[in-house]
C-alpha atoms as an extended CHARMM CRD file, in Angstrom:
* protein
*
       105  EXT
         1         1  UNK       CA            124.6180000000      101.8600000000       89.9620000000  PROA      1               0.0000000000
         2         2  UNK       CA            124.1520000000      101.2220000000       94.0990000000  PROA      2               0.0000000000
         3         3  UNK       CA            122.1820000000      103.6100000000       95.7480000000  PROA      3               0.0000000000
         4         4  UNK       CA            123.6150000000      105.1200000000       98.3210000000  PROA      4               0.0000000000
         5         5  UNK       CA            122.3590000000      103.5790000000      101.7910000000  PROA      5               0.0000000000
         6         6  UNK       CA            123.4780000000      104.3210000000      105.2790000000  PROA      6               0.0000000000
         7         7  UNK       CA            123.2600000000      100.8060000000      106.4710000000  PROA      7               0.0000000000
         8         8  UNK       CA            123.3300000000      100.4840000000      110.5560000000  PROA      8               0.0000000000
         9         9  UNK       CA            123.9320000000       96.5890000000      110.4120000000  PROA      9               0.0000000000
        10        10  UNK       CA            126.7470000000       96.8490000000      108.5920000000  PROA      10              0.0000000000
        11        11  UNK       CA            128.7510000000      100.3700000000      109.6970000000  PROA      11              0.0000000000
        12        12  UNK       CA            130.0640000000       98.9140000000      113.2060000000  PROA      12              0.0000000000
        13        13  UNK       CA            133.8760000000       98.2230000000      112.4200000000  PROA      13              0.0000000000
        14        14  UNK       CA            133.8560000000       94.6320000000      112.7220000000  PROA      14              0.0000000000
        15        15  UNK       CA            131.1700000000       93.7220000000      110.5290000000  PROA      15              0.0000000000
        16        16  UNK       CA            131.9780000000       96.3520000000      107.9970000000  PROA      16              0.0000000000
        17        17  UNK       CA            136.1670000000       94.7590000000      108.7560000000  PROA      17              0.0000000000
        18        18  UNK       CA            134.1040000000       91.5030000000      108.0880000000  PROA      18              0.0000000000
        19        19  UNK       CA            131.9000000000       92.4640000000      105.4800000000  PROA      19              0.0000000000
        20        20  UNK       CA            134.4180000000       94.0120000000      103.0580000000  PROA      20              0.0000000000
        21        21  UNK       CA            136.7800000000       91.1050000000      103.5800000000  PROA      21              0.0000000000
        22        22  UNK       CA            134.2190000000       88.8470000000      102.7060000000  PROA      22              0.0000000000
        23        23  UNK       CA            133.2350000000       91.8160000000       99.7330000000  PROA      23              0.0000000000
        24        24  UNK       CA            137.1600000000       90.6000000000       98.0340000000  PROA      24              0.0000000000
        25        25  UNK       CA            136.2840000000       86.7220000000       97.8980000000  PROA      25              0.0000000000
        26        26  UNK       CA            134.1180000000       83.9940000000       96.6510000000  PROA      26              0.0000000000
        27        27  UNK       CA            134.3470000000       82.2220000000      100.2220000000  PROA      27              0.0000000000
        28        28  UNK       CA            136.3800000000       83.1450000000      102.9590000000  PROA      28              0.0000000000
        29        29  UNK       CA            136.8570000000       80.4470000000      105.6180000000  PROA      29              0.0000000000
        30        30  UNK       CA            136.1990000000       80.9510000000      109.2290000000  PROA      30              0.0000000000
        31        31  UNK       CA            140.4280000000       80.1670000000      110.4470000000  PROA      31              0.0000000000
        32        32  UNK       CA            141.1530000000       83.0710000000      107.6790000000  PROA      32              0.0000000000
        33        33  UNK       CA            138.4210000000       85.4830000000      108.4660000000  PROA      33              0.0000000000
        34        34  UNK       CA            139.4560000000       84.7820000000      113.1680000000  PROA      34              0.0000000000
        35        35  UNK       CA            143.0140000000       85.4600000000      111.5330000000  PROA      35              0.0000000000
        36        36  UNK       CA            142.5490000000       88.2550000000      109.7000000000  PROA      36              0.0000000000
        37        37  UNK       CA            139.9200000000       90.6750000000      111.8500000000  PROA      37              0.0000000000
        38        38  UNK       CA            141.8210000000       89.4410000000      115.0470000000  PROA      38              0.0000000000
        39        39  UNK       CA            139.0500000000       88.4040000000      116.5570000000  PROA      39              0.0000000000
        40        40  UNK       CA            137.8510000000       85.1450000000      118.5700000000  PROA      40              0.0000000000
        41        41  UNK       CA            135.6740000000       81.9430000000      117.6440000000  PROA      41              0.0000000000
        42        42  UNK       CA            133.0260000000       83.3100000000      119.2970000000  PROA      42              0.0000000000
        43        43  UNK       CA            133.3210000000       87.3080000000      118.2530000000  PROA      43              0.0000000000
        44        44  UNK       CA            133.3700000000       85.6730000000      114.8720000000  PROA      44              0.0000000000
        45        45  UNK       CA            130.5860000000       83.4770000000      115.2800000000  PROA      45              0.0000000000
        46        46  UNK       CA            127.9000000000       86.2800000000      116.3770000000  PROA      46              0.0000000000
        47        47  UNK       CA            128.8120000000       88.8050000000      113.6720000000  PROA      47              0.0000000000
        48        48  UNK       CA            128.6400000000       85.7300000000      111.0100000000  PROA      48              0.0000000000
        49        49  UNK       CA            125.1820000000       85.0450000000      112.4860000000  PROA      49              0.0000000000
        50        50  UNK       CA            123.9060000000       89.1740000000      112.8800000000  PROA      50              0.0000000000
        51        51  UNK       CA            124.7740000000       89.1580000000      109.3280000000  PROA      51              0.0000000000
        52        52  UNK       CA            122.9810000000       85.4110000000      108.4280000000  PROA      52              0.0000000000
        53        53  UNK       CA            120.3010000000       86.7590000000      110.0390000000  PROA      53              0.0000000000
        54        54  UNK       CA            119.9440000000       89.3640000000      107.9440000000  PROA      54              0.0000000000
        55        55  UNK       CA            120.5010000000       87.5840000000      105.0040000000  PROA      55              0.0000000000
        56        56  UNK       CA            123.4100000000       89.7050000000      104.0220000000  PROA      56              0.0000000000
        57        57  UNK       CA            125.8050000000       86.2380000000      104.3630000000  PROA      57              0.0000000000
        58        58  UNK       CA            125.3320000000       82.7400000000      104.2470000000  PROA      58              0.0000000000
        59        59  UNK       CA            127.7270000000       79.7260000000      105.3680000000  PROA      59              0.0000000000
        60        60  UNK       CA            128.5650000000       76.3960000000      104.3280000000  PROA      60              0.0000000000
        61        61  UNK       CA            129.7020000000       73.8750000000      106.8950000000  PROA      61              0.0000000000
        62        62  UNK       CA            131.8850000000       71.1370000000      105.1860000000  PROA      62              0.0000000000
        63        63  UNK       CA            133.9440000000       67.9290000000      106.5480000000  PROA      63              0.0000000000
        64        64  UNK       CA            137.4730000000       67.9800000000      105.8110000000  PROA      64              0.0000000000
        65        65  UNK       CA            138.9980000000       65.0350000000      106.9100000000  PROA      65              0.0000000000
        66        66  UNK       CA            137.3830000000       64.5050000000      110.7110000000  PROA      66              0.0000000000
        67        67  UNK       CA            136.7240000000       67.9410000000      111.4290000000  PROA      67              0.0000000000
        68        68  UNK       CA            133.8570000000       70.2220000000      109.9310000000  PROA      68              0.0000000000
        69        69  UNK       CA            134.9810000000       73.4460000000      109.0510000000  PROA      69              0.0000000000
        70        70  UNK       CA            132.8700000000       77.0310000000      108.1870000000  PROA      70              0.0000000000
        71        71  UNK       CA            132.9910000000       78.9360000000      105.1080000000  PROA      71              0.0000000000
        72        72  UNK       CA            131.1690000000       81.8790000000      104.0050000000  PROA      72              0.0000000000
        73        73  UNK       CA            130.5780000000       84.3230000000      101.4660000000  PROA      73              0.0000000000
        74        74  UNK       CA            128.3630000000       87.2420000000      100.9470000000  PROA      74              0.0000000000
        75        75  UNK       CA            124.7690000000       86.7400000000       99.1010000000  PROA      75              0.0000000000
        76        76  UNK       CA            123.7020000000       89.2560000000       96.7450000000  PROA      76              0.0000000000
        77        77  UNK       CA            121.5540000000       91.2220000000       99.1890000000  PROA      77              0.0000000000
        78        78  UNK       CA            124.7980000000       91.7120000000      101.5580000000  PROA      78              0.0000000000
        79        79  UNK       CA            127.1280000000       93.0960000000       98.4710000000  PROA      79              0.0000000000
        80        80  UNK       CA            123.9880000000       95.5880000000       97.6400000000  PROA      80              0.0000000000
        81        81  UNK       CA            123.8660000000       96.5180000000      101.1530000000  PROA      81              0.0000000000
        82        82  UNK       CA            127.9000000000       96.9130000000      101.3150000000  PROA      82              0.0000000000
        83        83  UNK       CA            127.7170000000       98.7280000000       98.0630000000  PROA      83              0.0000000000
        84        84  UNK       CA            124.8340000000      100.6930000000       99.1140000000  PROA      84              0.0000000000
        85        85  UNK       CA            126.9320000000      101.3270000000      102.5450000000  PROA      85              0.0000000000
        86        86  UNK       CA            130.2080000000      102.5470000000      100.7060000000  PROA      86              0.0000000000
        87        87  UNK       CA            128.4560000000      104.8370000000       98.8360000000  PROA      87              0.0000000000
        88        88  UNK       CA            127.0410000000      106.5290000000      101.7300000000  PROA      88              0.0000000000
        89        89  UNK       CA            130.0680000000      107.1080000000      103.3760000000  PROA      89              0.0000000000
        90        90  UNK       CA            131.8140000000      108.5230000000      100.6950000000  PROA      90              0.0000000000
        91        91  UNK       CA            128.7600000000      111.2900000000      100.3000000000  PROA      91              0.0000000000
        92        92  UNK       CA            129.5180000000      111.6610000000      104.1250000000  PROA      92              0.0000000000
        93        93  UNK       CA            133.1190000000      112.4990000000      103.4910000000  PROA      93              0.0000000000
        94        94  UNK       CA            132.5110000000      114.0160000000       99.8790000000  PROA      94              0.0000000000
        95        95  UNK       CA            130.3370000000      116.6740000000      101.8320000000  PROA      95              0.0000000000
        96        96  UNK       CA            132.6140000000      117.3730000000      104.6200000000  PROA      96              0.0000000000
        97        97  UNK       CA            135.8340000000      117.9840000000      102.1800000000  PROA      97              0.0000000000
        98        98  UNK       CA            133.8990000000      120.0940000000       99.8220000000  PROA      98              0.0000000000
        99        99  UNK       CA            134.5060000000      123.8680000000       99.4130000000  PROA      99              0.0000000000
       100       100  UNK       CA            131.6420000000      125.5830000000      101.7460000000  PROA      100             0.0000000000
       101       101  UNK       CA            129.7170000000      127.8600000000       99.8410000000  PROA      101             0.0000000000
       102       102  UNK       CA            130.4560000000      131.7710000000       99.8600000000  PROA      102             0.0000000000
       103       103  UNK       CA            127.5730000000      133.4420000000      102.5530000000  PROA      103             0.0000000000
       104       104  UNK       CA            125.2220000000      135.1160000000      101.0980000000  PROA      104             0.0000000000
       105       105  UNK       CA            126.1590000000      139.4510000000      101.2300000000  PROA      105             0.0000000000
């Protein structure tokens, strides 16, 4: 079981848009991760590389044909961190949709 982890890195919604896509797939590559998050080469490029730094993703640059192209995937510290995240949040919104307790008379 994940313990439950509010994790800053990952909560703004980009990187948790980009994290959780990457969460559903071996490798995603970069032209289907820009197309899906709607976001540009280079808003793409510094979340990828927050989260490399971090060591919660790593990328694979291959050749295809004449032009490289970017892959990347989470590593096992990034899932646990996800997990970790998504676990948190739903204790957030558990608590707030739970009955309040009767005052004390």
């Amino acid at each position: 079981m994940t313990k439950a982890r509010f994790d800053e890195l990952i909560h703004p919604s980009t990187r948790l848009s980009l994290v959780a896509t990457l969460a559903a797939a071996d490798w995603a590559e970069f032209a289907f991760l820009k197309e899906r998050l709607d976001l540009s080469d280079s808003a793409l490029s510094k979340q990828l590389t927050t989260l490399e730094e971090a060591g919660y993703v790593t990328t694979e640059r291959r050749l295809s044909g004449n032009r490289r192209k970017l892959r990347a995937r989470l590593t096992d510290t990034g899932r646990n961190a996800f997990n970790g995240h998504i676990e948190a949040l739903k204790a957030i919104v558990d608590g707030a949709t739970a009955p309040a307790a009767e005052p004390p008379t």
